[in-house]
C-alpha positions in Angstrom: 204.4 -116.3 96.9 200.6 -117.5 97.3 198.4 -116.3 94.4 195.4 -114.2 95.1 192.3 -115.8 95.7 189.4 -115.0 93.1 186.2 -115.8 94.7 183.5 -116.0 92.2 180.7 -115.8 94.6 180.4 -114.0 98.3 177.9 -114.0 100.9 177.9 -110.9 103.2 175.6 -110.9 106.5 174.1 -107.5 107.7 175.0 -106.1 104.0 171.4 -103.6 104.4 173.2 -100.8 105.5 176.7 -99.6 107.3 180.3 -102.1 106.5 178.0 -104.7 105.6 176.6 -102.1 102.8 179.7 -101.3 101.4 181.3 -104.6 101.5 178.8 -106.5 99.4 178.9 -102.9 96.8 182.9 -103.2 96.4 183.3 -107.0 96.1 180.1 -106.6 93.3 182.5 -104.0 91.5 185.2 -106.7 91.5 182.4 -108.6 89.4 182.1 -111.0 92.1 178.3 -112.0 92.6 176.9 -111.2 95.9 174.1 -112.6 98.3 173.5 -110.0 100.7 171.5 -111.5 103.9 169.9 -109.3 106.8 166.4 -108.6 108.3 165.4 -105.8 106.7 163.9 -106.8 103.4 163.5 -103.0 102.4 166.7 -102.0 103.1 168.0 -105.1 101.6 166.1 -104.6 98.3 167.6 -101.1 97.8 171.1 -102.3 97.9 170.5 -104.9 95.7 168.9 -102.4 93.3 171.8 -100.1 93.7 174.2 -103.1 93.0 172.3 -105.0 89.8 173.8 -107.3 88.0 174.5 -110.5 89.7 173.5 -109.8 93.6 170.3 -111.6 95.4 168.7 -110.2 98.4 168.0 -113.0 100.9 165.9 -111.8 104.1 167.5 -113.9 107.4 168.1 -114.0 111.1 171.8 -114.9 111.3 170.7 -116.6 114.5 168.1 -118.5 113.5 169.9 -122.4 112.3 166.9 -122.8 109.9 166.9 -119.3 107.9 170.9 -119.8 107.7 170.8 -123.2 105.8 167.9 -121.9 104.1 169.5 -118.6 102.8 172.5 -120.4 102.2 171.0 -122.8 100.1 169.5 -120.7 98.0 172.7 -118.4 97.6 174.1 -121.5 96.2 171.5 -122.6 93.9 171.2 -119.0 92.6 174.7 -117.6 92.3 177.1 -120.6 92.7 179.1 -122.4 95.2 180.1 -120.0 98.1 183.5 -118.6 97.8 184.1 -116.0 100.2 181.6 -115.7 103.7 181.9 -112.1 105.3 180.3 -112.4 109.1 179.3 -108.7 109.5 176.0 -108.9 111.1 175.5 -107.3 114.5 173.5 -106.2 117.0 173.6 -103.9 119.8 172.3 -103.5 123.7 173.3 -100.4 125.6 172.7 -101.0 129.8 174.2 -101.4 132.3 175.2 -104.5 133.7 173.4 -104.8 136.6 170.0 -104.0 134.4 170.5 -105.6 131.5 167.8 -107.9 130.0 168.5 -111.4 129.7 166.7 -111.6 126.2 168.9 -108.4 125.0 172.3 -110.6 125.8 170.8 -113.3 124.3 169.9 -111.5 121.1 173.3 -110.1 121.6 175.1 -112.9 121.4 172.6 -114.8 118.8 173.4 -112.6 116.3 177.4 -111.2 116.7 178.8 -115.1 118.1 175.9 -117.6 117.3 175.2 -116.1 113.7 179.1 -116.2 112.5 179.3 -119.8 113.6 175.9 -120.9 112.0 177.0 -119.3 108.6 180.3 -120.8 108.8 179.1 -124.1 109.9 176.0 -123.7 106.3 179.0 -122.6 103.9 182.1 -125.4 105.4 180.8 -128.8 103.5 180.9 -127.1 99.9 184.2 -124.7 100.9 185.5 -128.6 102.5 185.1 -130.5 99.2 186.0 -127.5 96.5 189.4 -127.3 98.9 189.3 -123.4 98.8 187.2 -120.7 100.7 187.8 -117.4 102.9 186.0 -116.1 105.8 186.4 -112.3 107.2 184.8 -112.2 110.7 183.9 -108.6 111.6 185.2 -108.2 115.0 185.7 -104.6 116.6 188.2 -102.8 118.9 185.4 -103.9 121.9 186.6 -107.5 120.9 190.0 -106.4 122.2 189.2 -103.8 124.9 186.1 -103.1 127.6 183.3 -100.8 127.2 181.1 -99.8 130.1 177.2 -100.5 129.1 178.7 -102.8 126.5 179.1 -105.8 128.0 176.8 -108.3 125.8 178.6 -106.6 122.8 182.0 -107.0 124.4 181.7 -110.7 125.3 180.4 -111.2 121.6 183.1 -109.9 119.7 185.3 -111.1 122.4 184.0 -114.2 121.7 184.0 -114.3 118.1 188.0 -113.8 117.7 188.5 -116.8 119.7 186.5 -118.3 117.4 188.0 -117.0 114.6 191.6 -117.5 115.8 190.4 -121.6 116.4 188.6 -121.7 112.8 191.7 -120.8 111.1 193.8 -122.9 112.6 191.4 -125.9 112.1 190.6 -124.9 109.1 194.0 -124.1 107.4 194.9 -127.6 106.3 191.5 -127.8 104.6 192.7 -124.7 102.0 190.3 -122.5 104.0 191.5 -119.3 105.8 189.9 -117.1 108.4 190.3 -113.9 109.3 189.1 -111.2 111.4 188.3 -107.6 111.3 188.5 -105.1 114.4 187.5 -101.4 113.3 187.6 -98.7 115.9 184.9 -95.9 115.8 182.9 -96.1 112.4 180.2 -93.6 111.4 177.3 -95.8 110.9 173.9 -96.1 112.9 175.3 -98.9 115.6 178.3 -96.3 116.8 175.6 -93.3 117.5 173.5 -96.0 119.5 176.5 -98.0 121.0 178.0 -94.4 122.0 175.8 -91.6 121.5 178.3 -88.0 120.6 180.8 -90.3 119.5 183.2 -88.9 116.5 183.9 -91.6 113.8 187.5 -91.6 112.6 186.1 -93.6 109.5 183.2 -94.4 107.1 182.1 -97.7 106.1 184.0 -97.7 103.1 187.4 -97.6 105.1 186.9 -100.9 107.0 185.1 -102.4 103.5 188.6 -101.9 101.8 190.0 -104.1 104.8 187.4 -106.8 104.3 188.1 -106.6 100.2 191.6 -107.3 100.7 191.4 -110.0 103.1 188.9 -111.7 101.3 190.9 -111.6 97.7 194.3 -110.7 97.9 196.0 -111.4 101.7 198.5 -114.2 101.4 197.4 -117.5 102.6 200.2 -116.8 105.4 197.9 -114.2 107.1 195.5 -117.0 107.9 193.9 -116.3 111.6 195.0 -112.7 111.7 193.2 -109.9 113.4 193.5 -106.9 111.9 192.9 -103.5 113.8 191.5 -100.5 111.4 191.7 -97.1 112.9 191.7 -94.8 109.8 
């Protein structure tokens, strides 16, 4: 039976508010140190307040190649080699798809597909020659299923499971495993915009559990799983 991985350190993306939030709050109650990257320097400063202890607050565009070598870089240098990688930032454009603005599925896809695979790509050399490392991709149900008005944020998280699913298989024989995340309806500020009236079956806190586990105590064998969380 494989033994649970311990990661010292963690780096979660969009941890300023929603899963991202409450990820990077219960892996810090594990007494893992966390880096918590978004845009929002305000937001991201309260949650490292609320955290203490050993969390830094690193502003960054998960789609920007520069910021991401730059913030992981300093996550390194500050809290230790990087452990555990949760790809949770994401962004949002609700049109149709017949008016939808280049530059929104662009930022679309910079962020939810382009982001994951720039943070993996910063974090892979030092998870390479260590021989250990986890990374939780946070996918969604729309990764699995269609949405009308949601196309740019369908073909993301499409996207980033085949990604996903190809990262762990790659990187398997390296000691690294992959997973993915795919919640349903969530009550955080992206569901209300993505699909204004909707009823959330669960809070943030639900789908962080998921993440937790994945990224500490699933068995080796679960490597490249996609893991559906309804509540």
């Amino acid at each position: 039976m494989t033994a649970a991985f311990e990661p010292k350190v963690a780096i979660v993306t969009g941890a300023s508010r929603g899963i991202g939030r409450a990820t990077a709050i219960a892996l810090a109650q594990r007494g893992i140190a966390v880096a918590l990257a978004a845009r929002d320097q305000k937001a991201l400063a309260a949650v490292q307040e609320e955290i203490g202890g050993r969390a830094t607050a690193i502003p960054t565009d998960v789609s920007d190649e520069a910021a991401v070598a730059e913030m992981v870089a300093r996550a390194s240098s500050e809290l230790g080699p990087i452990d555990l990688l949760v790809n949770n930032a994401g962004a949002l454009a609700r049109a149709s798809l017949a008016d939808i603005d280049v530059a929104d599925w662009d930022r679309v896809l910079g962020v939810n597909l382009r982001g994951p695979f720039l943070c993996t790509r910063a974090v892979l050399p030092s998870m390479i020659e260590r021989g250990r490392g986890r990374i939780v991709n946070v996918s969604s149900i729309s990764g699995k299923l269609g949405t009308p008005l949601l196309t740019a944020y369908c073909a993301s998280k499409w996207g980033l499971l085949g990604f996903s699913h190809a990262a762990a298989e790659e990187l398997k024989p390296k000691g690294i495993q992959v997973f993915s995340v795919c919640p349903g309806s969530v009550n955080t500020e992206m569901l209300q915009q993505g699909l204004p009236g909707a009823v959330s079956d669960m809070e943030p806190e639900d789908v962080a559990s998921v993440i937790v586990y994945l990224g500490t105590e699933a068995p080796d064998a679960m490597a490249g799983a996609a893991v559906d969380v309804f509540g």
